[in-house]
C-alpha positions, 0 to 999 in steps of 0.5 A: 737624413732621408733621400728627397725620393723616399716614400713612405708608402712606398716603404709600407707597400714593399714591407707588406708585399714582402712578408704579408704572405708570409706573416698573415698566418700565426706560426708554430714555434718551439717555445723554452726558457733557460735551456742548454741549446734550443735544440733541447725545446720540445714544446710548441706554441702557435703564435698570433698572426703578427708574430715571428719564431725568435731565439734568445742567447744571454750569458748569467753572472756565473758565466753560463750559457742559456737560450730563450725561444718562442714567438715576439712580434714582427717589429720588436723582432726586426726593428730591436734586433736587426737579424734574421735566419738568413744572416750568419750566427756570427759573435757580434752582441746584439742590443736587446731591449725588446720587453718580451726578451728582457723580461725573461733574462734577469741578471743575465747579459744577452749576446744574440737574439735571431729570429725566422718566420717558418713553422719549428724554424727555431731549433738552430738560431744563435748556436755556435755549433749546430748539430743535425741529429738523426732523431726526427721530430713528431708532436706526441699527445695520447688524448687530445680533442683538437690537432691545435690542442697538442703542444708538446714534441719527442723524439723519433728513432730513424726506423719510426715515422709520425703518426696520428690516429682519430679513435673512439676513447674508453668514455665514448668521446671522440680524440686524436692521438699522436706520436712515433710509429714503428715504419713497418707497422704504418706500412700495414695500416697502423696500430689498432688498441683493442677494442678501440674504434679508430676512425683514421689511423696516418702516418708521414714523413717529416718535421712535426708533419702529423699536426697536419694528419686527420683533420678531415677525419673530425668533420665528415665530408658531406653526402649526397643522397640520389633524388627518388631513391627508396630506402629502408629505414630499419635499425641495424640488426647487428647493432644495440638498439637497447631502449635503455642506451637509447638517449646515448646512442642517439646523441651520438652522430656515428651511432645514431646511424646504426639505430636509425629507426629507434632515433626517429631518422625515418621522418617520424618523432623519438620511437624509444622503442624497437618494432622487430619485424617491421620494415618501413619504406620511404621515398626521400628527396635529394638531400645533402647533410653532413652526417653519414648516411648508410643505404645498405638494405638490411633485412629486417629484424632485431637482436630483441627476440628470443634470447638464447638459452645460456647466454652470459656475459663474459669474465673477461671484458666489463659489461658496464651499463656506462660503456655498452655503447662502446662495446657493443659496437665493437663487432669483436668486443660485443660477442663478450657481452652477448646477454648486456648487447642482448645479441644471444640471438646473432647467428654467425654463419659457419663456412666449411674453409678454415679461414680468417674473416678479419683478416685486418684485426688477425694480422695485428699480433696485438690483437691476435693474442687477445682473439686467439685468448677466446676460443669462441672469438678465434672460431669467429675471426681468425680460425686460421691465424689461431691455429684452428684450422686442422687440416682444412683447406683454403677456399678457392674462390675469394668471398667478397666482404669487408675484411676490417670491422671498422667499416661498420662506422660510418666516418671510417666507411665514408673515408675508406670508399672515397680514398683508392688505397683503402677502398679494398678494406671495405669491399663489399660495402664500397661496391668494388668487388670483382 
């Protein structure tokens, strides 16, 4: 019999205030059939915004014990089952009728149905005994294009920590990558693949936390150019502006920026073609854009003069036409295709202190052996770390530069200047040396 003083309104205003916070965002559930323990699950699911995280206990006809999880409806939820992750796994059976529990029993006789409304809340629900492993949980993906895209979960020794990194993949797209990472090498920026751009590299602490990581790093943020400020629009002499790759480089949004002039960025049409020794002058109103704008001056002069007699491309990296973009914007990787970069001409000034001019990549082990493979790519880089020094001294004085190539990529230099932490990887290029 209802009270004289019940309001239905009132029950759906309190319903509503109760969980409408709670419930306006789809959840992340573990979500596994016929499983041991739910323990065991390691796919996830974002479930709509009307739905909750559930587990299902059911017992077969032969007297074994399997658990259901995923997402179910708020009502079917609450209004079926009557339990939440608040209440005690008790041995009281539960009437299940709900289809989207029943559907996947069949010959089975459930016993416990529970259900929580938080992102991987559902790991312990209905267990007898639960068990609070060591082992941390990361999302784990080598090639995904969104962070959402990623459903599937691993295990973590105690010594690794969750990571996600945003890089430049072998054919040219843009992917994260996401997984377990050794605590000391995140402590020193992350895992760099070789001859990989990585625009973002993350790591934290916590449940599945790296689903949250780089996202800022796939969009950008803008920036806003001063009003009347006098640029020099000219490609960038390090950079392949190759006629032929043209199309390439310049549908690409962090590329085209290196070839800024040849991309007809500098008010004009398509060029298609460089002009070495031309600098052209302009005067640009304020203007705020999404993509990356670089206001470095940079003399003026292309890798498309003379070529060097005896230049080649070396044996030991592809210098295929399909990945030349890729590897000629790498500033390690293009010195092993000098003649298809067509950079024969790139004059790395020589210093007389036997030093490593990136030290980032030196300290990489990884990289190292790579660098350190290549005689002249360790005269380069890393004379020090290689073992080439032979008696040189260290420099007294510290020259201020950027010490990780990947603050020739526009994303990773927008990010880096505007982060404190990183600020001092690229120095030169975020103005902050002392």
């Amino acid at each position: 019999m209802v009270p004289s003083n019940y309001s239905p309104i009132l029950s759906v205003l309190s319903t509503v205030l109760l969980f409408g916070g709670v419930f306006s965002n789809g959840k992340v559930c573990y979500e596994c059939y016929h499983m041991s323990h739910p323990r065991d699950c390691n796919n996830v699911v974002e479930c709509g915004s009307h739905q909750v995280c559930y587990v299902n206990r059911y017992v077969t006809s032969d007297a074994h014990v399997y658990y259901n999880s995923g997402c179910l409806s708020y009502n079917s939820c609450y209004s079926h089952h009557g339990r939440r992750e608040s209440e005690p796994a008790s041995n009281t059976k539960v009437d299940v009728t709900a289809t989207g529990i029943r559907r996947n029993n069949p010959a089975s006789h459930p016993d416990c149905s529970s259900c929580c409304h938080h992102d991987f809340c559902n790991t312990n629900l209905c267990e007898t005994h639960k068990v609070n492993s060591t082992k941390k949980r990361c999302m784990s993906c080598d090639s995904v294009e969104h962070l959402s895209d990623c459903q599937t979960v691993r295990g973590c020794d105690e010594d690794e920590m969750c990571y996600t990194s945003y890089y430049l993949h072998t054919f040219g797209e843009k992917r994260f990558r996401l997984g377990c990472m050794r605590n000391n090498t995140c402590n020193q920026g992350g895992a760099v693949h070789i001859g990989e751009t990585q625009f973002c590299s993350k790591c934290c602490i916590g449940e599945n936390c790296n689903r949250e990581l780089c996202k800022d790093a796939a969009t950008p943020p803008p920036i806003t150019t001063p009003g009347t400020t006098t640029l020099v629009c000219e490609d960038d002499p390090n950079r392949p502006c190759i006629p032929s790759l043209l199309p390439t480089i310049c549908a690409d949004s962090v590329f085209r920026n290196f070839c800024m002039k040849s991309c007809g960025l500098c008010g004009g049409g398509f060029i298609g073609q460089t002009s070495p020794g031309v600098t052209t002058s302009i005067t640009s109103a304020p203007v705020s854009t999404t993509a990356p704008v670089v206001t470095t001056v940079v003399t003026a002069m292309t890798s498309s003069t003379a070529a060097t007699t005896g230049c080649q491309d070396s044996n030991q990296q592809s210098c295929a036409f399909e990945i030349l973009p890729i590897v000629c914007f790498d500033d390690i990787m293009k010195f092993y295709c000098r003649k298809s970069c067509n950079i024969c001409d790139l004059v790395v000034p020589p210093t007389s202190a036997c030093v490593d001019t990136h030290p980032t990549q030196c300290n990489n082990q990884t990289m190292l052996t790579s660098i350190c493979a290549d005689k002249e790519l360790a005269d380069l880089f890393c004379q020090k770390s290689c073992g080439m020094c032979q008696g040189a001294t260290s420099p007294a004085t510290t020259t201020c530069k950027d010490d990780d190539t990947r603050c020739f990529s526009i994303p990773f230099l927008s990010m880096a200047c505007s982060d404190p932490n990183q600020k001092h990887l690229c120095r030169q290029s975020c103005s902050v040396c002392t």
